[in-house]
C-alpha positions in Angstrom: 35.7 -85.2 -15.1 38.7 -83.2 -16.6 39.6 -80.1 -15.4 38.3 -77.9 -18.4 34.6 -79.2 -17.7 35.5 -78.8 -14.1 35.8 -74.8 -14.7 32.6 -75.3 -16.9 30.2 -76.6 -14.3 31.7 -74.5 -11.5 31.1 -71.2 -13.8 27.6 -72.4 -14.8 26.9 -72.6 -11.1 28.3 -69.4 -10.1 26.1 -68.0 -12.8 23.2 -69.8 -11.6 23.5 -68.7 -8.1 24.5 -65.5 -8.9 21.0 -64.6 -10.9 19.3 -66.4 -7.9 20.4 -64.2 -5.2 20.0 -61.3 -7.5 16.5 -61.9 -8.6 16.2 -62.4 -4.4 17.5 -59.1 -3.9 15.3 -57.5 -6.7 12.5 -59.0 -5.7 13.1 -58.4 -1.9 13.6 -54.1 -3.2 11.0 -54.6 -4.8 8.8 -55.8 -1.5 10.4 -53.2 0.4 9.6 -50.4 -1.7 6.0 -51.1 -2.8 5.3 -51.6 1.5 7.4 -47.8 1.8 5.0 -46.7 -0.8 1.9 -48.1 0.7 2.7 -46.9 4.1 3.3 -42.9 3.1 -0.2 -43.1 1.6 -1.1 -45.0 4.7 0.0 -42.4 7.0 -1.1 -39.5 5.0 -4.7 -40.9 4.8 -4.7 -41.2 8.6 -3.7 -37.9 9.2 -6.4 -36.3 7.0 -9.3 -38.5 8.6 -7.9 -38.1 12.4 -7.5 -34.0 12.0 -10.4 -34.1 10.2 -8.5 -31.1 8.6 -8.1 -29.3 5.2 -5.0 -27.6 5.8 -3.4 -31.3 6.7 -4.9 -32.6 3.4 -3.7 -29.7 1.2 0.0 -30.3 3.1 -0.6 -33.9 2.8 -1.4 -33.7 -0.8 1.6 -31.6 -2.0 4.0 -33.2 0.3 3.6 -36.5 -0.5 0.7 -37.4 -2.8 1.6 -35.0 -5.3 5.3 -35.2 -5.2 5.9 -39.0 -6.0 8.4 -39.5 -8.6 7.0 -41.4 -10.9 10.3 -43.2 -12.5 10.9 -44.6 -9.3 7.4 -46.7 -8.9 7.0 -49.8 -11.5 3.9 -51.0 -10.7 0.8 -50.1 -12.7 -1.6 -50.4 -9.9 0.3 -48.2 -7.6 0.0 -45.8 -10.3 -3.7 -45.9 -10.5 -4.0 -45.9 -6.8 -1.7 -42.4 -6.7 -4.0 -41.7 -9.6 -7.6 -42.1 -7.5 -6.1 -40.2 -4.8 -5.1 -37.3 -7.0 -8.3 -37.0 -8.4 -10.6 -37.3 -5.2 -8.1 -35.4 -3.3 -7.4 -32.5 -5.6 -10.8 -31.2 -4.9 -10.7 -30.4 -1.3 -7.6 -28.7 -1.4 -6.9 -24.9 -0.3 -7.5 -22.6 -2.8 -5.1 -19.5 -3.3 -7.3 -17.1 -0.7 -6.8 -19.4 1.8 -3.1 -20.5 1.2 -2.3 -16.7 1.7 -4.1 -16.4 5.1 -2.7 -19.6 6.1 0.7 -18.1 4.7 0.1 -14.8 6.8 -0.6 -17.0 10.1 2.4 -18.7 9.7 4.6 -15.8 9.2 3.0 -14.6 12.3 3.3 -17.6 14.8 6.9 -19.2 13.1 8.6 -17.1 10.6 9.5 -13.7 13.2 11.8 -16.3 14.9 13.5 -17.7 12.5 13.9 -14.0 10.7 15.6 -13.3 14.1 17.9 -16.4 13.9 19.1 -15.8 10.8 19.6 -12.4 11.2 22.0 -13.0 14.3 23.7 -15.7 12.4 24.3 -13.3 9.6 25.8 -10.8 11.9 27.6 -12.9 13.7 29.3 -14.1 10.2 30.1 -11.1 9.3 31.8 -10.1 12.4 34.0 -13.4 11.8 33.1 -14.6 15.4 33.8 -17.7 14.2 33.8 -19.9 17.4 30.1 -19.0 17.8 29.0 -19.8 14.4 28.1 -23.7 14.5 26.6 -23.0 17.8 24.4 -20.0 16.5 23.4 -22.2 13.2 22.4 -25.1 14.9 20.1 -23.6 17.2 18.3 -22.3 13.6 18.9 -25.3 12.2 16.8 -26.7 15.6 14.1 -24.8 15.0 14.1 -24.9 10.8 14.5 -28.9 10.9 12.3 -29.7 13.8 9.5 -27.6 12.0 8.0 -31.8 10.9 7.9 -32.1 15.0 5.9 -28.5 15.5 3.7 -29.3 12.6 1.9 -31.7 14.6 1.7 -29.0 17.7 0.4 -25.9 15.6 -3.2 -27.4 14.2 -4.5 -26.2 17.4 -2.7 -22.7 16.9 -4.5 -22.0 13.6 -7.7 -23.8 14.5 -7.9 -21.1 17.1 -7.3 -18.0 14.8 -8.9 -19.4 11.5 -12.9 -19.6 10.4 -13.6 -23.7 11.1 -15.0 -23.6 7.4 -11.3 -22.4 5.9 -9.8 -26.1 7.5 -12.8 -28.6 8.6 -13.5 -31.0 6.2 -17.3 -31.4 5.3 -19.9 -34.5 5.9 -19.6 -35.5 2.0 -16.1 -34.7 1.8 -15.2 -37.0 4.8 -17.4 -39.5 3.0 -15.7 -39.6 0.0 -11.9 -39.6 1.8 -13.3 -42.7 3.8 -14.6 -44.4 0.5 -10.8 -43.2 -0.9 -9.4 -45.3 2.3 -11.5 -48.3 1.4 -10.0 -48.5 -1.7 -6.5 -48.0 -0.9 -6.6 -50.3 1.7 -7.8 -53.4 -1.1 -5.3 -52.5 -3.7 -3.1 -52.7 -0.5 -3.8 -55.9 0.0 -3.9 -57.2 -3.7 -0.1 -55.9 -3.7 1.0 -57.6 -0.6 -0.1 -61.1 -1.8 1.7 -60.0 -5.5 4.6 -58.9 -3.7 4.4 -61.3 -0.5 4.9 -58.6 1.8 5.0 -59.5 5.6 2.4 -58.7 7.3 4.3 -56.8 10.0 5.5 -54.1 7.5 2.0 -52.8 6.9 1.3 -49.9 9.5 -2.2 -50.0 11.6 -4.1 -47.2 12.1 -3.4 -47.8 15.6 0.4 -47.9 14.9 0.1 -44.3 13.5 -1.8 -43.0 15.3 0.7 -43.8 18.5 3.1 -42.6 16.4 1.4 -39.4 15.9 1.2 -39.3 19.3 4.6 -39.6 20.5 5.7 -37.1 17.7 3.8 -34.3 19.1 4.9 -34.7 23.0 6.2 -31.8 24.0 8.4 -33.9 26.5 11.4 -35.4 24.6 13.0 -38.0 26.4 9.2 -39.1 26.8 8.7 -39.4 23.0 12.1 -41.0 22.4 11.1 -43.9 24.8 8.2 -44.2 23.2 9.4 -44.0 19.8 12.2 -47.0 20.8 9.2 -48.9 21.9 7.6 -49.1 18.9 10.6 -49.2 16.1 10.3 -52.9 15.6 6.9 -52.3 14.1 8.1 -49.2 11.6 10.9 -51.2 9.5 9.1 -50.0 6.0 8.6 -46.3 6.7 11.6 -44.3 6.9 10.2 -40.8 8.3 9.9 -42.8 11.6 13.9 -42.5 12.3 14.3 -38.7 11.0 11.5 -38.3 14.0 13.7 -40.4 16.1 17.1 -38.5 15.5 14.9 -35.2 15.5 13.7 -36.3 19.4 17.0 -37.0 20.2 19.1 -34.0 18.5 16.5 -31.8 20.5 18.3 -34.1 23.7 21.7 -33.1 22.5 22.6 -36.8 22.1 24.1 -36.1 19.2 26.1 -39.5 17.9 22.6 -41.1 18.7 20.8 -38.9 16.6 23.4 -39.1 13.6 22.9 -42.8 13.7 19.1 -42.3 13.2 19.3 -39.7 10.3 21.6 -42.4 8.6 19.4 -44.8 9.4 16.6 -42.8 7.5 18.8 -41.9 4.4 19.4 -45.6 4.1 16.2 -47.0 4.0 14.6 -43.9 2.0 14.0 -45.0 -1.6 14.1 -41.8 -3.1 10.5 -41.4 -4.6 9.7 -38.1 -3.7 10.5 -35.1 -6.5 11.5 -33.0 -3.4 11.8 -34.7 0.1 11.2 -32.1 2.9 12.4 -34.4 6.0 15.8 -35.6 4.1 16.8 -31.8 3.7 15.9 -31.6 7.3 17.9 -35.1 7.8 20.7 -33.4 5.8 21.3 -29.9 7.7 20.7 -31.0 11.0 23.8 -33.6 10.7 26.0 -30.8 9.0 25.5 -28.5 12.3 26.3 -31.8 14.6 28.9 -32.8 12.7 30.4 -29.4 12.9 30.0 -29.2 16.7 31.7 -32.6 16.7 34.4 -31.1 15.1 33.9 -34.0 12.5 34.3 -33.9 8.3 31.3 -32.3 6.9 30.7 -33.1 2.7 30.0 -30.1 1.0 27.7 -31.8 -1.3 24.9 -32.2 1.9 24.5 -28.4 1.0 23.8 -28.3 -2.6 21.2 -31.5 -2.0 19.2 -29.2 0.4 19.2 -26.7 -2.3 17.8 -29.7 -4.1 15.3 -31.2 -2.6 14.0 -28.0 -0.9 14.6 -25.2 -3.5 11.2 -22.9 -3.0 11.6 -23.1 1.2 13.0 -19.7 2.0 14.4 -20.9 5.5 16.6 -23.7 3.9 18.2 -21.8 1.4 18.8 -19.1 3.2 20.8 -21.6 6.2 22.5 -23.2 2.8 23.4 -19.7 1.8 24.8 -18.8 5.1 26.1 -22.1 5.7 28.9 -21.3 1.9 29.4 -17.8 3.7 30.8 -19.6 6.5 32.8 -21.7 4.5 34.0 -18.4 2.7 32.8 -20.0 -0.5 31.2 -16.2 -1.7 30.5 -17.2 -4.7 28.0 -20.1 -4.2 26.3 -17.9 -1.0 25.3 -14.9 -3.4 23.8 -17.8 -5.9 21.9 -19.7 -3.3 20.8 -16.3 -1.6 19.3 -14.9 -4.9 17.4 -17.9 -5.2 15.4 -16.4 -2.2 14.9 -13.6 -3.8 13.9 -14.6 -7.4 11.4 -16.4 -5.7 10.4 -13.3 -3.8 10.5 -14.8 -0.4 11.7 -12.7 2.8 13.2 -10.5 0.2 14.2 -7.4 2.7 16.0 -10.1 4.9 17.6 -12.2 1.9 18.6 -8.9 0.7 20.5 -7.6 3.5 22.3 -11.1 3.8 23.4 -10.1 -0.2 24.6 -7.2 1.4 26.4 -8.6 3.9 27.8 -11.4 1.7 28.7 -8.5 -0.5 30.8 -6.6 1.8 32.9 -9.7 2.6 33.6 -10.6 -0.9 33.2 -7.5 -2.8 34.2 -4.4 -0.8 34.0 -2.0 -3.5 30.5 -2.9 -4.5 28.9 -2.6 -1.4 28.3 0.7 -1.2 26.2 0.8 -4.4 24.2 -1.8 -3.3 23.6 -0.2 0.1 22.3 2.9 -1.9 20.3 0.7 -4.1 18.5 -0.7 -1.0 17.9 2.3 0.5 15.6 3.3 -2.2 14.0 0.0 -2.8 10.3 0.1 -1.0 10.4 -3.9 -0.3 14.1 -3.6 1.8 12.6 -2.4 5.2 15.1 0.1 7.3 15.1 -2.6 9.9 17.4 -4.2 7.8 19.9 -1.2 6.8 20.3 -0.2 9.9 21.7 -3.9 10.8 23.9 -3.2 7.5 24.6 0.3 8.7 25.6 -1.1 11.9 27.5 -3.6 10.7 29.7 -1.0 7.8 29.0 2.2 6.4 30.0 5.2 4.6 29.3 9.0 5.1 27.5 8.9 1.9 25.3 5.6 2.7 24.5 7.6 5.9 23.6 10.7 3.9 20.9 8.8 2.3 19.7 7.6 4.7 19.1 10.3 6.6 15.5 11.1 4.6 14.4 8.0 6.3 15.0 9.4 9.4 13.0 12.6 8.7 10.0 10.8 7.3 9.1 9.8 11.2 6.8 12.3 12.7 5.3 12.2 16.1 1.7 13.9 16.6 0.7 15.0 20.0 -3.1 15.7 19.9 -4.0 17.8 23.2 -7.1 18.5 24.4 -8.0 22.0 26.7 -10.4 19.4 28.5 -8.1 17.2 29.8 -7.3 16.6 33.1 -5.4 13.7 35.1 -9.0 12.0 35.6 -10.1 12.9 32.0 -7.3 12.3 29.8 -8.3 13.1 25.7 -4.9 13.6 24.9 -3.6 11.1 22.1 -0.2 10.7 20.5 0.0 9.3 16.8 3.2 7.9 15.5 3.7 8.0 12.0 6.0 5.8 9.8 6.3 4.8 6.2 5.9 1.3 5.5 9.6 1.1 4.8 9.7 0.9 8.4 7.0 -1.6 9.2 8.6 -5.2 8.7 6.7 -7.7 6.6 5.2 -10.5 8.8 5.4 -8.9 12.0 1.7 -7.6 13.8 1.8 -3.8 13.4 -0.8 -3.6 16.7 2.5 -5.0 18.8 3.8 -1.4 18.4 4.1 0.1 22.2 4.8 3.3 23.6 7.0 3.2 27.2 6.2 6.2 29.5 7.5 6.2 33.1 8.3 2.6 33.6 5.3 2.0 31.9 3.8 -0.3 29.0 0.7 1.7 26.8 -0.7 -0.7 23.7 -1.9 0.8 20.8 -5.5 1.7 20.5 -5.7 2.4 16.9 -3.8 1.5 13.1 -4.8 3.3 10.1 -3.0 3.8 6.4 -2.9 7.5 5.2 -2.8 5.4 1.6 -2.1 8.6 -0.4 1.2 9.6 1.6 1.9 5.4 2.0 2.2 6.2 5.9 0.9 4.0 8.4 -0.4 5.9 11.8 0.2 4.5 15.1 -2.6 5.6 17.5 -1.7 5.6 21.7 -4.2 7.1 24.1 -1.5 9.6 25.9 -0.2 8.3 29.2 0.2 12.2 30.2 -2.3 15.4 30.2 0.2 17.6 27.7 -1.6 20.9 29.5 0.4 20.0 33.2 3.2 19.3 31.0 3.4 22.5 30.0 2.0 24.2 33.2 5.4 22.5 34.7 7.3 23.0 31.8 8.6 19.7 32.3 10.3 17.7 29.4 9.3 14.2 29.2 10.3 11.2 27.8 9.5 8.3 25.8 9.7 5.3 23.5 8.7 2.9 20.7 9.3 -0.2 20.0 8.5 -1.1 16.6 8.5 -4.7 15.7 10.6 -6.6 13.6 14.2 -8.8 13.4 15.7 -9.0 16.2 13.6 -6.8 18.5 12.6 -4.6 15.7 13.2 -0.9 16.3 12.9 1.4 19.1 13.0 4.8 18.7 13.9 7.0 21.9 12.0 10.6 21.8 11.9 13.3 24.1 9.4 15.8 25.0 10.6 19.2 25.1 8.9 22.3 25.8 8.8 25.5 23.9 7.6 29.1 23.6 6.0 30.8 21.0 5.1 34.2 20.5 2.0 35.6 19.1 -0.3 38.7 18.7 -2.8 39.2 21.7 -5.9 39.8 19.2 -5.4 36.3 17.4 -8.2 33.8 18.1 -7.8 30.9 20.0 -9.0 29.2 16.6 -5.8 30.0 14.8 -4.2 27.9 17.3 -6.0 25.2 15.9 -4.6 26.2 12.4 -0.9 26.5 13.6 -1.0 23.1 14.4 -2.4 21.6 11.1 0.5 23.9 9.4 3.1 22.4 12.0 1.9 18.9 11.8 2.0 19.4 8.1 6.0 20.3 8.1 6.9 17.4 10.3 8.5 19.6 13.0 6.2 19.6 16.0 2.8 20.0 17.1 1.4 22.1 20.3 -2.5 22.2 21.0 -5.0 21.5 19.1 -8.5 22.4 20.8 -11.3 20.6 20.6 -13.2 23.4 21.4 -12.4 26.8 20.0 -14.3 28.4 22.9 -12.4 26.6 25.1 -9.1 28.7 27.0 -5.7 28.4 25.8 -3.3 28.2 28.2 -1.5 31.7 27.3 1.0 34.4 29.5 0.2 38.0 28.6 2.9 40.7 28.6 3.5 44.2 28.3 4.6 44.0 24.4 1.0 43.3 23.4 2.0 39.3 22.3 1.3 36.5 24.4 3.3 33.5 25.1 1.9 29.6 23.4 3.9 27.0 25.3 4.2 23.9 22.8 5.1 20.6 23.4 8.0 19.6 20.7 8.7 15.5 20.3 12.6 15.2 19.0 14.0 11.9 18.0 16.9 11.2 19.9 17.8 7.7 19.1 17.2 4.6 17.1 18.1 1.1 18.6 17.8 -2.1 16.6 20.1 -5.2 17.5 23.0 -4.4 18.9 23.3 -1.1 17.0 22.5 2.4 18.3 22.4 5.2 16.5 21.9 9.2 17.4 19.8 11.2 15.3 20.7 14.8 15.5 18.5 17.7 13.5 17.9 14.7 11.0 22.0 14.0 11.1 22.3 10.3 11.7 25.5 8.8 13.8 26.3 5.5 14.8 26.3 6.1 18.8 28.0 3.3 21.2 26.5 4.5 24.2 22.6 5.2 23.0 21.7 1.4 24.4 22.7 2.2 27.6 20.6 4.9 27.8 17.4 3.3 26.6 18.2 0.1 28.7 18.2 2.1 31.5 14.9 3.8 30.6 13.6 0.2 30.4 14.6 -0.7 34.1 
């Protein structure tokens, strides 16, 4: 054989074994990704029959079901099968009443702590404390990214505070899903004998339902042994190691847990439009790669923004995450993505702000101004930017705030320390009453003492919400003693919300003798109207008022006067003279101490 047609037959079989292993390869992708496929609808279906839920099908549904990408699947029957499901499933969805109360819920039991995470973070930025910034954002990042692992723990949560008929599925409803399941489980079949997929890549109901399990243990080094136990059995579903590195990330064995995100980016195929746990994957390896003190690629962040663009909490850590990086430019774009989409706009808002007085000094007062007189930016969050930098003119303005707070004390001539009617009504704008946070955890401190609210009403025509406490003190022995008093509320809100430190003082008035008691009664509407104080007002006008005679024919009305003293929120304290606001350093100490 000559050497020419040497070259010729070893090219020919190159070529030839060269198309063999790569139609192997192609085929064996193609195996692998039709059992991914199979095993996502798998474990969604599970979920929806074992929690018998709604709320799980309509998270189900948009998650997965409803986010395939399409390009990436090249099998017609898959296609119908994602096409049955959509149809039968579409139905039993939530509709827009119930995605708001189930919004509202979650706000409550999830949201206030991450507002408060993010809001220290922010500060914290902005302060430059730079050594405790990767700390600070990983700890969000531990509760953002491990929101997969609470998913499983808060059904209960919400099954407690919602009507059963909002999230449990019905007879027929159940019926038809189970028919849904008999299908999908013979189209499974007819694509594992097409595709000769193993056996032991298809997931039991069994299989995940331990899985399920070990995901929601509360004990972690429990669930990661249990997870280890079964990997073997989990090769063609990806979402089991982001679980795994999740368990151990919460363990702070961090190299382990890298491993395992990889390990999930690797085998993921990519046929989800916007993959929740990969953006997870993704920020929770920046923060331990940062704590590492090891390279972190830039790109991570923008593929968050990607895959995750309408999730408030994720833009806002990829937001923060460019601040820290002093990349201004791409933190004020990723922040007003937050608030285009009008999510946690006061707290995306104040971020701006913040970003805007590290980049752009000169611009920041303007914007201050222009969030002081914007009704959605709650005061809560200018006083963090107050705290953080002001101006005498940004304090100026702010100053109406201040004066639009009024405290009404309503005393009763009947009440005595056994028979207390006195009552004391707080009254705020909703500028001051954060978004998400439970109004009714507003409490008034008296004497080492806790009082709850007994009452929240909306004066809708003055846009003031009033803050109703049953009064821990009999106002007449106040003023028989002519005692001052104090007291304070804690509003909530980020970071401990606001508490506002008020004392009671007491004052004289003077008034003709031949006056009846009823124009006492009057007095007090017309005080209470002008925001300056409030003394009695009677419940009976034949009942005595407590007044001095004297020998100039006037007699003396002693009134109880609430001042506001101070405001506290964060770490920032501020004194609030005659309506003149000042940022104070030692006001904390003084309402700690009032605390103890």
């Amino acid at each position: 054989m000559g050497t020419s047609l040497k070259k010729v037959v070893f090219v020919f079989l190159i070529t030839v074994f060269t198309s063999t292993v790569n139609a192997e390869e192609k085929n064996n992708d193609n195996r692998l990704q039709t059992a991914i496929i199979l095993n996502y609808i798998n474990v969604s279906l599970n979920k929806i029959v074992k929690y018998n839920d709604r709320v799980v099908l309509d998270d189900e549904y948009n998650k997965i079901i409803n986010n395939i990408n399409l390009s990436k699947i090249h099998d017609e029957e898959i296609v119908g099968l994602l096409r049955s499901l959509m149809t039968t499933l579409t139905e039993f969805t939530l509709n827009e009443e119930d995605k708001l109360r189930l919004e509202k819920l979650h706000d409550k039991n999830v949201s206030n702590s991450l507002r408060n995470s993010f809001s220290h973070v922010a500060s914290t930025i902005y302060s430059n404390l730079g050594s405790d910034i990767p700390k600070l954002l990983y700890e969000t990042v531990a509760v953002t990214g491990s929101t997969a692992l609470n998913y499983e723990r808060q059904i209960q949560s919400y099954h407690d505070e919602l009507d059963s008929e909002l999230w449990m599925l019905k007879k027929e409803e159940i019926r038809d899903i189970n028919e849904l399941r008999v299908y999908f489980l013979d189209t499974s079949w007819k694509l594992m004998s097409k595709y000769s997929i193993p056996d032991e890549w298809r997931l039991t109901e069994e299989q995940i339902n331990d899985f399920l399990y070990a995901v929601k243990l509360d004990d972690y080094p429990r669930s990661e042994r249990v997870l280890s136990r079964m990997e073997g059995k989990f090769y063609a579903y990806p979402p089991f190691w982001f679980y795994k590195g999740s368990v151990l990330a919460q363990q702070n064995k961090y190299e382990q847990a890298i491993e395992e995100f990889n390990n999930y980016e690797n085998k993921r195929i990519g046929f989800l439009r916007n993959d929740q746990l990969f953006s997870s994957s993704l920020m929770q390896k920046i923060e331990i790669n940062e704590l590492l003190d090891l390279n972190i690629d830039m790109d991570d962040i923008e593929k968050i923004i990607i895959q995750s663009p309408k999730d408030w909490q994720k833009v806002l850590y990829s937001s923060l995450k460019y601040w820290s990086f002093n990349e201004f430019e791409k933190a004020l774009e990723t922040v007003q993505i937050n608030i285009d989409n009008g999510t946690e706009i006061s707290l995306n808002k104040r971020v701006k702000a913040s970003i805007t007085a590290s980049s752009s000094p000169n611009e920041y007062e303007q914007l201050v101004l222009n969030l002081i007189n914007d009704d959605i930016v709650k005061n809560n969050d200018i006083l963090f930017l107050i705290g953080e930098k002001s101006t005498s003119r940004i304090i100026s303005e702010f100053e109406h705030q201040i004066n639009t707070i009024n405290m009404v004390l309503s005393g009763s001539m009947i009440s005595t320390a056994l028979y207390n009617r006195d009552k004391i009504f707080l009254d705020v704008p909703y500028k001051w009453i954060y978004d998400g946070s439970d109004i009714k955890e507003t409490v008034l401190h008296y004497n080492n003492s806790k009082i709850e609210n007994t009452k929240v009403s909306i004066l809708d025509e003055e846009k003031i919400v009033r803050i109703q406490f049953e009064s821990p003190v009999v106002f007449n022995l106040l003023i028989e003693k002519k005692e001052e008093s104090d007291l304070y509320v804690d509003l909530p809100g980020v970071n401990g919300g606001v508490t506002m430190f008020w004392k009671l003082k007491i004052e004289e008035s003077l008034i003709d003798k031949n006056i009846k008691d009823s124009l006492v009664d009057k007095t007090s509407k017309v005080i209470e109207s002008s925001n300056r104080f409030i003394g009695r007002i009677t419940e009976n006008e034949d009942a005595p008022v407590s007044l001095d005679n004297n020998s100039s024919g006037q007699k003396i009305e002693y009134l109880l006067k609430p001042e506001l003293k101070w405001i506290n929120t964060g770490n920032y304290c501020f004194l609030n003279s005659n309506g003149s606001l000042s940022i104070a350093e030692n006001s904390c100490e003084i309402i700690k101490e009032l605390d103890e």
